[in-house]
DRENNU-618589 format. One record per atom (N, C-alpha, C): x, y, z; residue in three letters; residue number from 1; atom name. Coordinates in steps of 0.2 Angstrom, whole numbers. Example, Ala and Ser with C-alpha at 12.3 -4.5 7.8 and 13.67 -1.06 7.14 Angstrom:
BEGIN
{X 66 Y -28 Z 39 mitor ALA marmar 1 kelo N} .
{X 62 Y -22 Z 39 mitor ALA marmar 1 kelo CA} .
{X 66 Y -16 Z 39 mitor ALA marmar 1 kelo C} .
{X 64 Y -11 Z 35 mitor SER marmar 2 kelo N} .
{X 68 Y -5 Z 36 mitor SER marmar 2 kelo CA} .
{X 64 Y 0 Z 39 mitor SER marmar 2 kelo C} .
//
This chain:
BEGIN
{X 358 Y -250 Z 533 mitor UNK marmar 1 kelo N} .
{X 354 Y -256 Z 534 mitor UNK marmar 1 kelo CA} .
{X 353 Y -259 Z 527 mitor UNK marmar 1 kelo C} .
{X 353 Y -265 Z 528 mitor UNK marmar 2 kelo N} .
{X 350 Y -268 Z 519 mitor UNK marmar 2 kelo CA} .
{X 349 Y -274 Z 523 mitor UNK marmar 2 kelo C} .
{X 344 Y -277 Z 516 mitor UNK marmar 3 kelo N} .
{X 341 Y -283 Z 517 mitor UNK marmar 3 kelo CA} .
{X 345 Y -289 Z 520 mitor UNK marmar 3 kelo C} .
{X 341 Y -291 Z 524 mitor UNK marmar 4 kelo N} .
{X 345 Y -299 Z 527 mitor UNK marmar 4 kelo CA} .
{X 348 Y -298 Z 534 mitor UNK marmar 4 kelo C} .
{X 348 Y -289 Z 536 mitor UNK marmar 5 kelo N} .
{X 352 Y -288 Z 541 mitor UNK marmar 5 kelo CA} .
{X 347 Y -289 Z 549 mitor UNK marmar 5 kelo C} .
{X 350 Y -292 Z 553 mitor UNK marmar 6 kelo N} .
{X 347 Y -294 Z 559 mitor UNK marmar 6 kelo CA} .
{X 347 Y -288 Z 566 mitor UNK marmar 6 kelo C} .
{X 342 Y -285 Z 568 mitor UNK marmar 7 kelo N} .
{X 342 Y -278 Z 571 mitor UNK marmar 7 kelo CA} .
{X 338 Y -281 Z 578 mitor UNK marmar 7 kelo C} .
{X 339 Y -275 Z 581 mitor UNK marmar 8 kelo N} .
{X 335 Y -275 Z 590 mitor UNK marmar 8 kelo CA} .
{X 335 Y -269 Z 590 mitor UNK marmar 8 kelo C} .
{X 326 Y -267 Z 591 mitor UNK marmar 9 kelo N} .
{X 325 Y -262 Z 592 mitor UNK marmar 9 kelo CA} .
{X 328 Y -259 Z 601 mitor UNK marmar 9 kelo C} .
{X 328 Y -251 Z 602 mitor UNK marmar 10 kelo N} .
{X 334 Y -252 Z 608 mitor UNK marmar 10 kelo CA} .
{X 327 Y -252 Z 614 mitor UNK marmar 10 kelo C} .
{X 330 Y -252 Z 620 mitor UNK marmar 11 kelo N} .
{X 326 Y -253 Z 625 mitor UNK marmar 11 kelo CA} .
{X 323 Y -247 Z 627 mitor UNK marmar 11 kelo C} .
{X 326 Y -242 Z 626 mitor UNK marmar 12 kelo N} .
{X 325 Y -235 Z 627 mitor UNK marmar 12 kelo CA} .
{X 321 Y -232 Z 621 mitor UNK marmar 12 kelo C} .
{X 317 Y -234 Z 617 mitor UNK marmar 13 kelo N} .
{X 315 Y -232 Z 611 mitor UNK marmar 13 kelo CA} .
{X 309 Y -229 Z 614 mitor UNK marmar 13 kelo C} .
{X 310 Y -221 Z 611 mitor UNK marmar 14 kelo N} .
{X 304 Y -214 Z 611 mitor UNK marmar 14 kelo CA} .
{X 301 Y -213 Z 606 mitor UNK marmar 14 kelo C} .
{X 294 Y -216 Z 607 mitor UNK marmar 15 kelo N} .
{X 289 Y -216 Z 600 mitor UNK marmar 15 kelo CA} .
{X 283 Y -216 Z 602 mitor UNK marmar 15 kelo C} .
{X 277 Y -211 Z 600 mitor UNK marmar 16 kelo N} .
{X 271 Y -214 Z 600 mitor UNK marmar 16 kelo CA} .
{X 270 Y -220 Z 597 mitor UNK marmar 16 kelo C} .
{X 265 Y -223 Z 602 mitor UNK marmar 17 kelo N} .
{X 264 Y -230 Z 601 mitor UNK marmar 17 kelo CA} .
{X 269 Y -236 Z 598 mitor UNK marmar 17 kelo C} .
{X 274 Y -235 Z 599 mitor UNK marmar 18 kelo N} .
{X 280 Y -238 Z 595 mitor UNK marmar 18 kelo CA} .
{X 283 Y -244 Z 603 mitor UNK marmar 18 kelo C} .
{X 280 Y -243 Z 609 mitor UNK marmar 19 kelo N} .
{X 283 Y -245 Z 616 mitor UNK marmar 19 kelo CA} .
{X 282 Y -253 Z 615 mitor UNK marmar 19 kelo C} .
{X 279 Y -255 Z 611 mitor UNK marmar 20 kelo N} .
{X 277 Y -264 Z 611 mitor UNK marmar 20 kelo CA} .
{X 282 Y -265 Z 606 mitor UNK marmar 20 kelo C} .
{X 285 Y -263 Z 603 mitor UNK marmar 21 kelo N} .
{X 290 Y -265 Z 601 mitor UNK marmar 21 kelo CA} .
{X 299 Y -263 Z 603 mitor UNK marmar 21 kelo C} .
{X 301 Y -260 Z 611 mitor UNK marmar 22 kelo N} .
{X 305 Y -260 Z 612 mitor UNK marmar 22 kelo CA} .
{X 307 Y -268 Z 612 mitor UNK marmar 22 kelo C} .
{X 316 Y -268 Z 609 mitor UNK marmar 23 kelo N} .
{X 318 Y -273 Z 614 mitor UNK marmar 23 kelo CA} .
{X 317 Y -281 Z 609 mitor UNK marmar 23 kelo C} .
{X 314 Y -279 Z 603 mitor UNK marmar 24 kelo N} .
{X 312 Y -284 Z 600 mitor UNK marmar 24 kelo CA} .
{X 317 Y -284 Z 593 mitor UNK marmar 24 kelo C} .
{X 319 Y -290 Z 591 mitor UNK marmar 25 kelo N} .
{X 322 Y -291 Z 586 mitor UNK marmar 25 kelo CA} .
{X 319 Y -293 Z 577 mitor UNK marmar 25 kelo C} .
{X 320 Y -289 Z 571 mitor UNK marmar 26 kelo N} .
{X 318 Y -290 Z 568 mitor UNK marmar 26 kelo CA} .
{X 323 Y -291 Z 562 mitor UNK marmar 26 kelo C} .
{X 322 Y -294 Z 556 mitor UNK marmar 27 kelo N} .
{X 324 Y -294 Z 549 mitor UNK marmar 27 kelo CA} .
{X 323 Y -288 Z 544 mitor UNK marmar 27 kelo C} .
{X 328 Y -286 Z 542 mitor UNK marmar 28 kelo N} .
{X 327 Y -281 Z 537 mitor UNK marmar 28 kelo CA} .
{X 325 Y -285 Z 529 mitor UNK marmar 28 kelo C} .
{X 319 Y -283 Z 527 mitor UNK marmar 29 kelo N} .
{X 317 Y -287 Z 522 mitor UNK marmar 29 kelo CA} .
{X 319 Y -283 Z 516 mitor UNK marmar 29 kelo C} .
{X 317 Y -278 Z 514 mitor UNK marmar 30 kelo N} .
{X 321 Y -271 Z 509 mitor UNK marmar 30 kelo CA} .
{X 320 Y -265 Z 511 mitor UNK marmar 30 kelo C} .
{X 324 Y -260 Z 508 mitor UNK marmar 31 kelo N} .
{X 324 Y -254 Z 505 mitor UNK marmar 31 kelo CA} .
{X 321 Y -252 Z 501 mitor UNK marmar 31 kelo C} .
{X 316 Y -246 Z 501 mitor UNK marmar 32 kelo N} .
{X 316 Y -244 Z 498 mitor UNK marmar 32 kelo CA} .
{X 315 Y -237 Z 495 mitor UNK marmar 32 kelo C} .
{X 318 Y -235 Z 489 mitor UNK marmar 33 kelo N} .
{X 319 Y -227 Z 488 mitor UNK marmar 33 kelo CA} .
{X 312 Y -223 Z 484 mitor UNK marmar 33 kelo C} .
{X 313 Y -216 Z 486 mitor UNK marmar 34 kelo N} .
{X 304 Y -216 Z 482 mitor UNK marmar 34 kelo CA} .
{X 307 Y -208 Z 480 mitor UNK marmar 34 kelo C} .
{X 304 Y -206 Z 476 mitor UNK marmar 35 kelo N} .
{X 306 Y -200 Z 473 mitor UNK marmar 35 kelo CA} .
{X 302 Y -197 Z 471 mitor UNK marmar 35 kelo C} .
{X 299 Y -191 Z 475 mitor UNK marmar 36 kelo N} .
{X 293 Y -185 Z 470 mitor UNK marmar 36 kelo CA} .
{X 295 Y -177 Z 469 mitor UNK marmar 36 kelo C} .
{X 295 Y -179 Z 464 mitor UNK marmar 37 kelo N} .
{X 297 Y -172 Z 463 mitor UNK marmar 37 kelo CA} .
{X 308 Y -171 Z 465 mitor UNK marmar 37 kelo C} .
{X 307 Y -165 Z 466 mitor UNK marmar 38 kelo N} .
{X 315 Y -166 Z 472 mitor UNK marmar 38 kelo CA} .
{X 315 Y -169 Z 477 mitor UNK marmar 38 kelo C} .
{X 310 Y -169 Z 479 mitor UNK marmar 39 kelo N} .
{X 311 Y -175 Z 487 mitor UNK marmar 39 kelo CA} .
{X 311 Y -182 Z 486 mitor UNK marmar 39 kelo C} .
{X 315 Y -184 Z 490 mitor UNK marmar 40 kelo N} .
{X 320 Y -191 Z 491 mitor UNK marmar 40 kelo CA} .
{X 319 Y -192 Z 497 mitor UNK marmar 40 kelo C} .
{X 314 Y -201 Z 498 mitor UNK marmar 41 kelo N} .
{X 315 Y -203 Z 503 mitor UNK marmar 41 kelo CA} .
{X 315 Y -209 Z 505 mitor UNK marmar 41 kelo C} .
{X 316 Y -211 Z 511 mitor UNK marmar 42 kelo N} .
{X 320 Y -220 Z 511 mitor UNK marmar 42 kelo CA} .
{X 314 Y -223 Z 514 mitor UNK marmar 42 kelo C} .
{X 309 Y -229 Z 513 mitor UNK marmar 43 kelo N} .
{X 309 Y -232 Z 517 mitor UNK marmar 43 kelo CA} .
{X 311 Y -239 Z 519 mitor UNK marmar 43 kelo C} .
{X 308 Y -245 Z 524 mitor UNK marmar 44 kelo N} .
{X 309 Y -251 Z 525 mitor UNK marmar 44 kelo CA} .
{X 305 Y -255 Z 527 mitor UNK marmar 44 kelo C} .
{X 306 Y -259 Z 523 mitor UNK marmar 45 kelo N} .
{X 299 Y -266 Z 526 mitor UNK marmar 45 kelo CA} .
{X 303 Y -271 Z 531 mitor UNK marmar 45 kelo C} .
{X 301 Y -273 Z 537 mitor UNK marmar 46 kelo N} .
{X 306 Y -279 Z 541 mitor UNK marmar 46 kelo CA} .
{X 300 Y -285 Z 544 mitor UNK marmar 46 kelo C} .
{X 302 Y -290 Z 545 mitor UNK marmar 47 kelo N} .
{X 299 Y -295 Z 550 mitor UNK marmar 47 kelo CA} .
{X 301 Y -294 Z 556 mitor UNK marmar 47 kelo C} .
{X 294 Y -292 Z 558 mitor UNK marmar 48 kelo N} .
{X 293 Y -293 Z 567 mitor UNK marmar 48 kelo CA} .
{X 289 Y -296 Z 568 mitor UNK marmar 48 kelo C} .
{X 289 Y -300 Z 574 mitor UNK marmar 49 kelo N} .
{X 285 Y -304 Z 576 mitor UNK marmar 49 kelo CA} .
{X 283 Y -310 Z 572 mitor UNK marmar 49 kelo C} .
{X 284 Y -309 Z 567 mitor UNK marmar 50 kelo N} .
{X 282 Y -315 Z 561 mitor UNK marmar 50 kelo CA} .
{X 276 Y -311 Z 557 mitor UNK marmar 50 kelo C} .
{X 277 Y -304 Z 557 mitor UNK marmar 51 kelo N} .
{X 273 Y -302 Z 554 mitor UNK marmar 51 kelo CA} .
{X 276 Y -294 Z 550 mitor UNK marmar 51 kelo C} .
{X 275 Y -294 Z 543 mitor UNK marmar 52 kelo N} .
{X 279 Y -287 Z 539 mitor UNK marmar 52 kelo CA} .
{X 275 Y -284 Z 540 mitor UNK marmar 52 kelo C} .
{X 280 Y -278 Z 542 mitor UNK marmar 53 kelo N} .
{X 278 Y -273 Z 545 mitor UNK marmar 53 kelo CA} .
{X 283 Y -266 Z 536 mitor UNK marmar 53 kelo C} .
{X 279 Y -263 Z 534 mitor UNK marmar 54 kelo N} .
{X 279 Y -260 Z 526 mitor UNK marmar 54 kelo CA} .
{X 280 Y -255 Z 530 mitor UNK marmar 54 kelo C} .
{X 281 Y -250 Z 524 mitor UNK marmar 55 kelo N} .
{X 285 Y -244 Z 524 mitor UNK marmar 55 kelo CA} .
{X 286 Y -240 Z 530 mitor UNK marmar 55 kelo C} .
{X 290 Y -243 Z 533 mitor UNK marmar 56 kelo N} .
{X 292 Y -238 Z 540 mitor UNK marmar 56 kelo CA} .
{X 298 Y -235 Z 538 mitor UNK marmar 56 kelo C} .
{X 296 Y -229 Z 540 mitor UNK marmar 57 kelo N} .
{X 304 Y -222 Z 539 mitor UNK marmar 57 kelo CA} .
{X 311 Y -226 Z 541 mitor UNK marmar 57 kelo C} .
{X 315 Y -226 Z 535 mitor UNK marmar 58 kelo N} .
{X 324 Y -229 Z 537 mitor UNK marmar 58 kelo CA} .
{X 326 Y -226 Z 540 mitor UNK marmar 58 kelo C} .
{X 326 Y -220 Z 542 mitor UNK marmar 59 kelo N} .
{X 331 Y -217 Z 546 mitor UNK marmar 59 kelo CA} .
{X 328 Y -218 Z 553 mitor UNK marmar 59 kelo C} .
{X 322 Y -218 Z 554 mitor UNK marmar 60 kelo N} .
{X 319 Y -217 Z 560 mitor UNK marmar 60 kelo CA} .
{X 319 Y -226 Z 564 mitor UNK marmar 60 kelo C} .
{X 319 Y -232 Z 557 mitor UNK marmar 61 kelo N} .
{X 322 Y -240 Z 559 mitor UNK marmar 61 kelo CA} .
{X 329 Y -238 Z 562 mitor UNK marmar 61 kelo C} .
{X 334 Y -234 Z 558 mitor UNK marmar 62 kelo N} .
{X 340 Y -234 Z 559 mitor UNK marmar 62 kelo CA} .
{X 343 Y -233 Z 566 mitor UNK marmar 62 kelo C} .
{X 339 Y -226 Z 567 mitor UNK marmar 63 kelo N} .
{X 340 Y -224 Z 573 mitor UNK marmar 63 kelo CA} .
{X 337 Y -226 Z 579 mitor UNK marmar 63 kelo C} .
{X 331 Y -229 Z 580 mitor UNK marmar 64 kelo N} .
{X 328 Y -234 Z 584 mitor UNK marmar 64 kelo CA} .
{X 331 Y -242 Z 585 mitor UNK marmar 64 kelo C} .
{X 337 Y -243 Z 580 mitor UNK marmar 65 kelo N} .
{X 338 Y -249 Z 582 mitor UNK marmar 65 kelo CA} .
{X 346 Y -251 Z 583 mitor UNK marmar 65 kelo C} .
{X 349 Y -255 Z 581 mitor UNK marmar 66 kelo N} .
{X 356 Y -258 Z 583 mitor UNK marmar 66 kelo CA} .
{X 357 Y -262 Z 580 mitor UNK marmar 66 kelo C} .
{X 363 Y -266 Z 576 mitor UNK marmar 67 kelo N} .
{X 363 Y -274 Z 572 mitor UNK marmar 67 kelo CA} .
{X 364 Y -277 Z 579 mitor UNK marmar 67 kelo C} .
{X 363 Y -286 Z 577 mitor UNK marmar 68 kelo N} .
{X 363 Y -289 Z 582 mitor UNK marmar 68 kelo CA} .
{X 370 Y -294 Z 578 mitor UNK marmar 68 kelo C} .
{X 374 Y -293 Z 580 mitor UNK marmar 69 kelo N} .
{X 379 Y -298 Z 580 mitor UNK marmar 69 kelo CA} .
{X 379 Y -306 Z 581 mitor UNK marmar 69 kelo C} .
{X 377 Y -307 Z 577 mitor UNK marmar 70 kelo N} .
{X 372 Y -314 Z 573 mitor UNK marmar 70 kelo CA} .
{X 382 Y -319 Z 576 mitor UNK marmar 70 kelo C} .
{X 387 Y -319 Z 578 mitor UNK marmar 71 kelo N} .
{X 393 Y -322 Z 580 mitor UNK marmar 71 kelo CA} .
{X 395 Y -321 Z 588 mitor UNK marmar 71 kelo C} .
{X 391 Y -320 Z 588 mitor UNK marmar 72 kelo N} .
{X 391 Y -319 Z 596 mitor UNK marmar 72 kelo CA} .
{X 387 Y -316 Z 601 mitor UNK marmar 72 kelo C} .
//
């Protein structure tokens, strides 16, 4: 994912409190990398709804969503 990309979250999405956001399509606003120590980790900030939603876990956007094929 990186910024600018257009994603939908999947319909089947398993998450606390995450259900009001099945099915809904947002923008990837950035990346971001964080380092403490030797841990390394990713998050991302996206528009949903019309509203930024900050640092949510990448791998867990990644895998909760899909790109939308913005050409068809």
């Amino acid at each position: 994912m990186k910024p600018g990309d257009l994603r939908r979250f999947k319909d089947s999405l398993i998450a606390l409190g995450a259900d009001h956001v099945e099915g809904s399509t947002f923008v990837v606003l950035c990346v971001n990398e964080s380092t403490e120590g030797e841990s390394r980790w990713w998050a991302v900030d996206i528009l949903l709804d019309g509203k930024r939603e900050e640092g949510l876990g990448y791998f867990w956007v990644e895998d909760s969503s899909e790109a939308v094929n913005e050409a068809g």
